[in-house]
C-alpha positions as CSV (number, residue, x, y, z in Angstrom):
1,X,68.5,60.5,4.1
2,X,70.8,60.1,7.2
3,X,73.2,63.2,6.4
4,X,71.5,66.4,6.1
5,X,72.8,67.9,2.7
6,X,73.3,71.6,2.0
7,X,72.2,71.7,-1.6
8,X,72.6,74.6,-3.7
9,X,70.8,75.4,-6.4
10,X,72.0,77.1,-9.7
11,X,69.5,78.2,-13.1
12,X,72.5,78.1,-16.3
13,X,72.5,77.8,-19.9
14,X,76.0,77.9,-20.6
15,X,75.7,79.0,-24.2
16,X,78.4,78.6,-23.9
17,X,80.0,78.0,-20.4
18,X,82.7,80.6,-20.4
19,X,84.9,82.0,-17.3
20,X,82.4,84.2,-15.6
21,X,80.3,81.1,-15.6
22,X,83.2,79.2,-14.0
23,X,83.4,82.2,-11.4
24,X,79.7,82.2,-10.7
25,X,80.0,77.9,-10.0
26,X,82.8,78.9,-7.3
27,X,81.2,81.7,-6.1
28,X,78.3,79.6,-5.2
29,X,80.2,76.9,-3.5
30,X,81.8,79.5,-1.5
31,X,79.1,81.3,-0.2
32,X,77.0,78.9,0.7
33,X,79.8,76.6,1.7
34,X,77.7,73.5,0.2
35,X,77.6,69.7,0.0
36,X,76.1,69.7,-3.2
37,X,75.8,72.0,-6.0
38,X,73.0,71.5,-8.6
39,X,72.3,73.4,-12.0
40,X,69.0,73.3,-14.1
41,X,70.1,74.1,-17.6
42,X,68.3,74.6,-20.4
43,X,68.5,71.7,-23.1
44,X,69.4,72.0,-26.8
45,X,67.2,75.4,-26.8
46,X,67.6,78.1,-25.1
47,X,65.5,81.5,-22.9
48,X,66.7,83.8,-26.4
49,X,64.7,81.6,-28.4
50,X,67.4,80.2,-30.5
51,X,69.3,76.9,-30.9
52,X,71.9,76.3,-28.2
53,X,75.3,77.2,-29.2
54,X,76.3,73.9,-28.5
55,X,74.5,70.7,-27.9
56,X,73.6,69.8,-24.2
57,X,75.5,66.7,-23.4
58,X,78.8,69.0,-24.2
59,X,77.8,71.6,-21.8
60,X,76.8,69.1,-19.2
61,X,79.9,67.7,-19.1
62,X,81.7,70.8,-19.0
63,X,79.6,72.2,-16.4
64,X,80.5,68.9,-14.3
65,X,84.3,69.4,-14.6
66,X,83.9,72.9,-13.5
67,X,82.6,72.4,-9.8
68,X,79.0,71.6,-10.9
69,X,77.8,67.9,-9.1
70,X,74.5,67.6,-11.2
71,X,72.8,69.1,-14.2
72,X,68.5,68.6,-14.6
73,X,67.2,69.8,-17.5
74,X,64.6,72.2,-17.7
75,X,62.1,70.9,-20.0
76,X,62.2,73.1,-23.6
77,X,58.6,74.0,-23.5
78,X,59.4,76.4,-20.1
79,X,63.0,77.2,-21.5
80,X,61.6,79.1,-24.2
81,X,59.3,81.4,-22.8
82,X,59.5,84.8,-20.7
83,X,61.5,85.7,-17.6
84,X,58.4,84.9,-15.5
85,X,57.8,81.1,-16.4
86,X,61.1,80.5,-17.1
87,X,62.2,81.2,-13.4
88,X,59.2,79.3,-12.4
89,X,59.6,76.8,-13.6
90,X,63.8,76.3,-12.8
91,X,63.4,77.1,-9.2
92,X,60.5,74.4,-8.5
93,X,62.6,72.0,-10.3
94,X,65.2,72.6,-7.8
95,X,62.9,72.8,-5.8
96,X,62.2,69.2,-6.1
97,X,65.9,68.3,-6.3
98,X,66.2,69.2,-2.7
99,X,67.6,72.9,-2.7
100,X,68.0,74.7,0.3
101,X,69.3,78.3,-1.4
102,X,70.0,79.8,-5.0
103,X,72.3,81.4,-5.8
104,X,72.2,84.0,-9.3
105,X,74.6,86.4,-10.8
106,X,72.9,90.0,-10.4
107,X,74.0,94.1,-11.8
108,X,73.3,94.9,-8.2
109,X,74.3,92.4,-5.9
110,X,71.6,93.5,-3.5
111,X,68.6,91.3,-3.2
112,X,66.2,93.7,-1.9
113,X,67.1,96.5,-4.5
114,X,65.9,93.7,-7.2
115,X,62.9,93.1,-5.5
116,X,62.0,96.5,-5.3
117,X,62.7,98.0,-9.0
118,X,60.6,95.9,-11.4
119,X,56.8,96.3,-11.6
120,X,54.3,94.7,-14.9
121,X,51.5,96.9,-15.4
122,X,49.0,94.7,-18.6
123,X,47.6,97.9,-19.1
124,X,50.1,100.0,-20.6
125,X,50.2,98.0,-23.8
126,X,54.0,97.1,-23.8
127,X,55.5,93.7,-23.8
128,X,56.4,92.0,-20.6
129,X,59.8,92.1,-21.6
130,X,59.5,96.2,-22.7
131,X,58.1,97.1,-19.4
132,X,60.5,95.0,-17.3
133,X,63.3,96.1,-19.7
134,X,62.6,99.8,-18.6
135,X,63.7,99.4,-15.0
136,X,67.4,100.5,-13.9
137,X,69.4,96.8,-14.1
138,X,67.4,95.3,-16.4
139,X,69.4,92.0,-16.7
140,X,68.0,91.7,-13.0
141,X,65.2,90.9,-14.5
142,X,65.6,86.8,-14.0
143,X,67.0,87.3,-10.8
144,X,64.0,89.1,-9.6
145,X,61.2,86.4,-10.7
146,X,64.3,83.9,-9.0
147,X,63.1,86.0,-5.8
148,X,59.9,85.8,-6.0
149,X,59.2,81.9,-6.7
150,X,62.1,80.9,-4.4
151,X,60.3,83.1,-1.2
152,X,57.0,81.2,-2.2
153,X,59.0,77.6,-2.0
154,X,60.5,78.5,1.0
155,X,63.8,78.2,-0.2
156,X,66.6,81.1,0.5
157,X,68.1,83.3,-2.3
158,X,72.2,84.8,-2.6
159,X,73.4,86.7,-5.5
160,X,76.7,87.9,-6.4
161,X,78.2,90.1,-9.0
162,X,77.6,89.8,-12.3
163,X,81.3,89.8,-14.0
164,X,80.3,91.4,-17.0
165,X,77.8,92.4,-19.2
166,X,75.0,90.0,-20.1
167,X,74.6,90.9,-23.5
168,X,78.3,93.0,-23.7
169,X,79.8,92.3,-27.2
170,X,83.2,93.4,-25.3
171,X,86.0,90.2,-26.1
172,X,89.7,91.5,-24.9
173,X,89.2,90.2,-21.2
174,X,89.6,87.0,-19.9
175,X,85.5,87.7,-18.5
176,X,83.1,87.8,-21.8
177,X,79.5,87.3,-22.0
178,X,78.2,84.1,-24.2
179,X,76.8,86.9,-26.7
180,X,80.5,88.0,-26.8
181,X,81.8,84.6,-27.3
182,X,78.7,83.6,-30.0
183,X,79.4,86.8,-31.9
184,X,83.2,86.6,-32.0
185,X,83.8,83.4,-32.9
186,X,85.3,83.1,-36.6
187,X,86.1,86.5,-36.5
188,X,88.3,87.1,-33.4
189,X,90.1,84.9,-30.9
190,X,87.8,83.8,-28.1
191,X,90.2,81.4,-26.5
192,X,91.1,83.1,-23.5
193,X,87.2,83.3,-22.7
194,X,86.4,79.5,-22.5
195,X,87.8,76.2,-21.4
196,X,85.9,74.7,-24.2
197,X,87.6,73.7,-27.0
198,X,85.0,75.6,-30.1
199,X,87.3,74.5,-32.7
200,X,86.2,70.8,-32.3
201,X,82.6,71.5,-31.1
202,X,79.6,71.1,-33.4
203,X,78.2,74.5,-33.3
204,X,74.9,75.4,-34.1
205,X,73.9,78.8,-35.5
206,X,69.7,80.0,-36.0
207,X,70.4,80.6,-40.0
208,X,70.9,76.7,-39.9
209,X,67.3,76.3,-39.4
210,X,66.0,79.1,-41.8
211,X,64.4,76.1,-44.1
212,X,63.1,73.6,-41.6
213,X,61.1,76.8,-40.1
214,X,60.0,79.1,-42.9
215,X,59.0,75.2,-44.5
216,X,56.6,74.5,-41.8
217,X,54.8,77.9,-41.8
218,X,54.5,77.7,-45.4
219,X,52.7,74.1,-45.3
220,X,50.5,74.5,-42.3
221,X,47.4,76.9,-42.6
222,X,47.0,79.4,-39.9
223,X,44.3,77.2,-37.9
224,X,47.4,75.0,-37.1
225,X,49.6,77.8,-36.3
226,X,47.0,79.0,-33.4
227,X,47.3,76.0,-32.1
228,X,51.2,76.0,-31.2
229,X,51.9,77.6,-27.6
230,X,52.8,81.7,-28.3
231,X,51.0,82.2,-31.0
232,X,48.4,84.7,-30.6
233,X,46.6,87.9,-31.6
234,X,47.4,87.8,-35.1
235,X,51.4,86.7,-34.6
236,X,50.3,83.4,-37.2
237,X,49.2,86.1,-40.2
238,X,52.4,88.4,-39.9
239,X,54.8,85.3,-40.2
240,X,52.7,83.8,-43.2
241,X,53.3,87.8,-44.4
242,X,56.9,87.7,-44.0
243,X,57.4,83.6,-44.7
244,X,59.1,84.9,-48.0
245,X,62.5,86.5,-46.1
246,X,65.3,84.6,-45.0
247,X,65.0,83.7,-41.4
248,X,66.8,87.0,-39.9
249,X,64.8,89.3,-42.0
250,X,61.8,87.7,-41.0
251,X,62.2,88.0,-37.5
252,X,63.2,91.7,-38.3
253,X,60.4,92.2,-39.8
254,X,58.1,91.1,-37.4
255,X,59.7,92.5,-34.2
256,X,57.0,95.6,-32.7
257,X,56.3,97.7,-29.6
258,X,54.4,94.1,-28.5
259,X,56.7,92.1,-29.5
260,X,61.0,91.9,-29.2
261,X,63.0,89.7,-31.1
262,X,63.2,86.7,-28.2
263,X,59.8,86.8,-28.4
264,X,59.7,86.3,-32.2
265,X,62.2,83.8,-31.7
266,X,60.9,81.7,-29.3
267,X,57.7,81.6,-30.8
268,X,59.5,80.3,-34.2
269,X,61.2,77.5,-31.9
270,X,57.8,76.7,-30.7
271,X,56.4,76.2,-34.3
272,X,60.1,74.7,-35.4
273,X,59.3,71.8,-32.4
274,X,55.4,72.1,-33.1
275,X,54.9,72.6,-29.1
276,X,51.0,73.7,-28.5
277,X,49.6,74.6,-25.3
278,X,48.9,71.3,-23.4
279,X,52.7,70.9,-23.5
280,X,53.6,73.1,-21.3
281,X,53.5,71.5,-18.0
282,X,56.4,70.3,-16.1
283,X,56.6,66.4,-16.0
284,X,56.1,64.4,-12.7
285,X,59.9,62.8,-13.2
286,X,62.8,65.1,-13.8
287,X,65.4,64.2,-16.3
288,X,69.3,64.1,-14.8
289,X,71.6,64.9,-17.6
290,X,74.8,64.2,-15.6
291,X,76.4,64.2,-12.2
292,X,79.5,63.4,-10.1
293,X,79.9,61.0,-7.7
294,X,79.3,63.2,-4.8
295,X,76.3,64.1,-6.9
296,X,75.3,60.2,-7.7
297,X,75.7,59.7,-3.7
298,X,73.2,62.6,-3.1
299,X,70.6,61.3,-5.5
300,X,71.0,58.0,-3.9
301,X,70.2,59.5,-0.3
302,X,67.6,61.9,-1.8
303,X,65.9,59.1,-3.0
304,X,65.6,56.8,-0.3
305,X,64.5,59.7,2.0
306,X,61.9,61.0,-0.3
307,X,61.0,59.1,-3.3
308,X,61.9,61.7,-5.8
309,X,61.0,61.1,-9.2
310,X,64.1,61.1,-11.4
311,X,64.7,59.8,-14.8
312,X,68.2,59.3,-16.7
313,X,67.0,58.4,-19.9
314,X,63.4,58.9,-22.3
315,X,62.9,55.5,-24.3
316,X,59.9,57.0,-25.9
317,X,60.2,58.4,-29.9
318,X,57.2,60.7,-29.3
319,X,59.0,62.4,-26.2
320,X,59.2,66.0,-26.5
321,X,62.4,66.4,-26.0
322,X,63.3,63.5,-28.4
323,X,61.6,65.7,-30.8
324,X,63.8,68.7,-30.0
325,X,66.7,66.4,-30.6
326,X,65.8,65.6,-33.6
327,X,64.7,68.9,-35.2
328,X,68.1,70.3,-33.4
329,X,70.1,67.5,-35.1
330,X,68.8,67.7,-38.5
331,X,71.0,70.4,-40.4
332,X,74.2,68.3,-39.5
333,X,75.9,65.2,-40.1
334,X,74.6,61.5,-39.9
335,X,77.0,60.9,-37.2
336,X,76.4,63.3,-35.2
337,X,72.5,63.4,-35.4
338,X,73.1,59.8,-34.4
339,X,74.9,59.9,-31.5
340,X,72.3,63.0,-30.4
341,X,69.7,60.5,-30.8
342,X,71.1,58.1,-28.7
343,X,72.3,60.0,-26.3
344,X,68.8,61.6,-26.0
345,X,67.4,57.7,-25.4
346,X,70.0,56.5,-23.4
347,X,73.0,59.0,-22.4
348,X,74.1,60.7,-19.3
349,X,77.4,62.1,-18.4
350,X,79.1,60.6,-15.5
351,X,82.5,62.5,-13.7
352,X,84.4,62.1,-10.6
């Protein structure tokens, strides 16, 4: 690689991309001042253990015309777990992609008042997510395991401030969360919130799914169940309990002091995709969803200078993440499933 790069690194799930989102790409470019600016985004599921809002390929694309130079995916087996392997798993992929600093949004803004305010003690018999959810900031609580991976990979870590409320259900501003947006939609105008265009987006909601999930837990005994990565201590008898409610009832049901609702829900996606335990280990290639040409000019050098390992499409039917496709395709039109399908074997989004 002749030129020495300053690349960027960025962890997003755009569910969907919205204008704090667009701030945060800027913000990043700004003050890092940057060559290259690189997100890993989750695919067509996402950390809540849901569906994406919209389909992958739409928010790549998006993310692309709004200052981003390449998307990776972050496989779905690490996308829907906890905070900790979640982070862990985004930061060495960036890792990989050449990143020199990260930048995350934060409730702070101070990196060493996030390092210093979360703590996990096993013993007190709460979640993960309940204990870390107890500290002051808790939506700090990626940005904190962002810290701590990024200081072991040696690469450097900015934040800046959050524009609004992760989880805020607030919609008059021009600045609304994705939960906002999500929630709103149908109900209220969320226009002014997103360049995206939701009226002629194929949007995809958890109820959509309430068959193809409750189907597979009624058909597979609980031997099978154990076998699929989060399932433990009992988790396989109280959905086989509650297998009888609609998909949001269930879930209600089943939330506990040990267990939250993401946690339900991402062990549902788990079963919904049928991802067991040796699955959950991050391939040797990484998968490019889409780039620029500044960005195709930096994987070109990055290449030649280091053989990295990237991949821009998955020929193989058995491929995980052809399986995600195809279990996230399935409630909706032929066409569409189709051209998800392809796009899955063969696509990548190309801008200037």
């Amino acid at each position: 690689m002749t030129k020495k790069y300053s690349v960027t690194g960025i962890v997003v799930e755009y569910n969907p991309l919205h204008n704090g989102h667009i701030y945060h790409i800027k913000k990043a470019r700004e003050i890092t001042n940057c060559d290259v600016l690189i997100a890993v985004m989750s695919g067509n599921f996402v950390q809540r253990g849901e569906p994406a809002f919209i389909n992958k390929w739409e928010r790549t694309e998006a993310a692309l015309n709004h200052g981003v130079d390449i998307v990776i995916e972050l496989p779905t087996p690490f996308v829907l777990q906890s905070a900790d392997f979640f982070a862990e798993a985004a930061v060495t992929l960036l890792h990989r992609m050449g990143a020199d600093t990260i930048v995350f949004g934060s409730e702070s803004n101070n990196i060493e008042h996030i390092k210093s305010q979360f703590h996990y003690d096993p013993d007190v018999g709460q979640s993960y997510a309940r204990q870390m959810g107890t500290s002051r900031n808790a939506n700090d609580i990626l940005g904190f395991q962002y810290i701590r991976v990024a200081e072991m990979l040696g690469i450097a870590t900015r934040t800046i401030q959050r524009t609004n409320n992760y989880h805020g259900t607030d919609i008059d501003s021009d600045i609304a969360s994705a939960t906002a947006i999500r929630n709103h939609y149908g109900h209220k105008p969320v226009a002014h919130t997103t360049p995206l265009d939701l009226d002629h987006c194929t949007l995809h909601r958890l109820e959509a799914y309430d068959l193809q999930i409750r189907a597979i837990i009624l058909q597979n005994d609980t031997s099978w169940l154990q076998s699929i990565h989060l399932v433990d201590e009992g988790i396989e008898n109280l959905l086989k309990k509650n297998v009888h409610l609609p998909i949001t009832e269930l879930i209600e049901a089943c939330v506990s002091k040990r267990y939250t609702r993401s946690r339900i829900q991402r062990t549902l996606m788990m079963i919904l995709l049928g991802i067991k335990r040796s699955d959950v280990i991050l391939p040797s290639n990484t998968r490019i969803l889409g780039m620029t040409k500044p960005g195709q000019a930096y994987l070109k050098a990055q290449r030649e200078a280091t053989n990295a390992v990237t991949a821009y499409k998955y020929y193989d039917d058995n491929n995980l993440e052809m399986r995600a496709t195809l279990a996230y395709s399935m409630p909706y039109p032929k066409d569409y499933r189709d051209w998800l399908i392809q796009m899955e074997k063969s696509g990548l989004i190309r801008t200037e």
